[in-house]
C-alpha positions as CSV (number, residue, x, y, z in Angstrom):
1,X,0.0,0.0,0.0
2,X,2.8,2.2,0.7
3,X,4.6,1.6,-2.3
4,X,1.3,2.7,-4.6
5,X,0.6,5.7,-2.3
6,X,4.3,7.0,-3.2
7,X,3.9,6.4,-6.6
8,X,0.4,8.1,-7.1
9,X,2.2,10.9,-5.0
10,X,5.0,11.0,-7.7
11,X,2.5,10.8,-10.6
12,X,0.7,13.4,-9.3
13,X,3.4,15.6,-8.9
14,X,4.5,14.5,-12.2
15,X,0.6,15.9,-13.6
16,X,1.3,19.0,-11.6
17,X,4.6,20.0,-12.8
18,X,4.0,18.9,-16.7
19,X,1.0,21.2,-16.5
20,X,2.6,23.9,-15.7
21,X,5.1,23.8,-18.3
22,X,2.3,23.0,-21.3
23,X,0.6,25.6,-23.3
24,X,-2.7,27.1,-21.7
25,X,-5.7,28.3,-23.2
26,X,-4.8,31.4,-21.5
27,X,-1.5,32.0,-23.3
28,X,-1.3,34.9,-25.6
29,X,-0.2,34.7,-29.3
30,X,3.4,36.3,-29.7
31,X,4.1,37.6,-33.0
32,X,7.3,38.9,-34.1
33,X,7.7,40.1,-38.1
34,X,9.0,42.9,-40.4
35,X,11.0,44.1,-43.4
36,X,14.6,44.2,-44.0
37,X,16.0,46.7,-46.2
38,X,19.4,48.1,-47.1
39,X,20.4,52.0,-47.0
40,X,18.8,52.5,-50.4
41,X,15.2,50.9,-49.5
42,X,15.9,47.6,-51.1
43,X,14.7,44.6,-49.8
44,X,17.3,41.9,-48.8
45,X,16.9,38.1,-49.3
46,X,18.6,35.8,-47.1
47,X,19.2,38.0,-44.1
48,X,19.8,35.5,-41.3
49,X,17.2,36.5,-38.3
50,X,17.7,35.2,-34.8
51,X,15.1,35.7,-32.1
52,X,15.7,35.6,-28.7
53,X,13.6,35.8,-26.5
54,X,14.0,36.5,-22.4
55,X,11.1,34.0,-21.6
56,X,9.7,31.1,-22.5
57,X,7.5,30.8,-25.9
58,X,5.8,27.7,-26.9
59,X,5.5,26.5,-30.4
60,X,2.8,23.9,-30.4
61,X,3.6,22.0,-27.1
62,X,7.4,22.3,-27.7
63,X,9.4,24.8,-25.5
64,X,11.5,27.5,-27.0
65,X,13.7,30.3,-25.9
66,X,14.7,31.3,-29.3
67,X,14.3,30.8,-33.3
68,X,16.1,31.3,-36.2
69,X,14.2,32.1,-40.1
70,X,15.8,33.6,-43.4
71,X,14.1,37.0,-45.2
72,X,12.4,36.0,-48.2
73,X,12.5,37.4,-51.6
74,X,10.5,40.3,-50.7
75,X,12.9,40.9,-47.4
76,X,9.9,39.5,-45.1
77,X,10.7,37.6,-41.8
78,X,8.1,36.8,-38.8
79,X,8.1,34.3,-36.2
80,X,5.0,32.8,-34.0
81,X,5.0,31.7,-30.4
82,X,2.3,31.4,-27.9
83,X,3.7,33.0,-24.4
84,X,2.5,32.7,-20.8
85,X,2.4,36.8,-20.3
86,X,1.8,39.7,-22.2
87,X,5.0,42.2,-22.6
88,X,7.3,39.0,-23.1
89,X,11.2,40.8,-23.9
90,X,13.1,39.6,-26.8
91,X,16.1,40.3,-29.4
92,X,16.3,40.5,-33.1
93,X,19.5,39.7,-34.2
94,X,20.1,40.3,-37.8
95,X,22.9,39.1,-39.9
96,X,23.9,38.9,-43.7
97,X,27.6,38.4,-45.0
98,X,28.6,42.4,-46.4
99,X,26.1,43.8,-43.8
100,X,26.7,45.5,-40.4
101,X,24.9,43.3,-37.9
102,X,22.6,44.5,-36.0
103,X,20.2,44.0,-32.9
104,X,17.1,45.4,-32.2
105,X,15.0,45.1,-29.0
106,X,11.0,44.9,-28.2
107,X,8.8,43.4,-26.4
108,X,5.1,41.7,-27.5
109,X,2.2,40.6,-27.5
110,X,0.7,42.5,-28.8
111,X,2.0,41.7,-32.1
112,X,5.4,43.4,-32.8
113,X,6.5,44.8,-36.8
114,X,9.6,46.0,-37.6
115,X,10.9,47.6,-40.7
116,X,15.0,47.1,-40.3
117,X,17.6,48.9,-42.4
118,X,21.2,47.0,-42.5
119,X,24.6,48.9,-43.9
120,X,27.0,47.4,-45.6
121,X,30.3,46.9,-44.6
């Protein structure tokens, strides 16, 4: 009897503690998106974007703390999350060989855009 009382005990706390760590129906949806151009308003392919983020996201039921996507044709980027509270902190981290790189800072939901210029080198 003691044995199954100490392992309900540990599959309860198991319950507990994988709850907490699951997406809610209370999460908000973080998205992060924008524009890359160069100096001369020229969209730039295959900028290399790197979010990171200061708390935890969820994408699906998989845990994330940061993300990595290329600019399309058109210069485009955006990343999706669900997140725990509103105001979640993050980085942008944009990189491209010939380009300055550079880092930009905000904070969503609500959804963030951001239209980034890079120099080149």
């Amino acid at each position: 009897m003691k044995a199954f009382a100490s392992a309900l005990a540990v599959l309860s706390f198991c319950f507990g503690a994988c709850a907490s760590i699951a997406p809610t129906s209370s999460d908000f949806q973080f998205v992060v998106g924008g524009t890359v151009r160069d100096s001369e308003g020229q969209a730039i392919p295959d900028v290399t974007v790197r979010l990171e983020l200061k708390d935890t996201a969820f994408k699906g039921t998989e845990m994330v703390k940061d993300g990595v996507v290329t600019t399309d044709a058109a210069g485009s980027f955006a990343f999706g999350y669900s997140v725990r509270q509103r105001n979640t902190e993050f980085e942008l981290i944009f990189q491209k060989a010939g380009y300055v790189e550079r880092v930009v800072s905000g904070s969503a939901p609500p959804a963030a855009r951001f239209m980034v210029t890079l120099v080149r080198n």
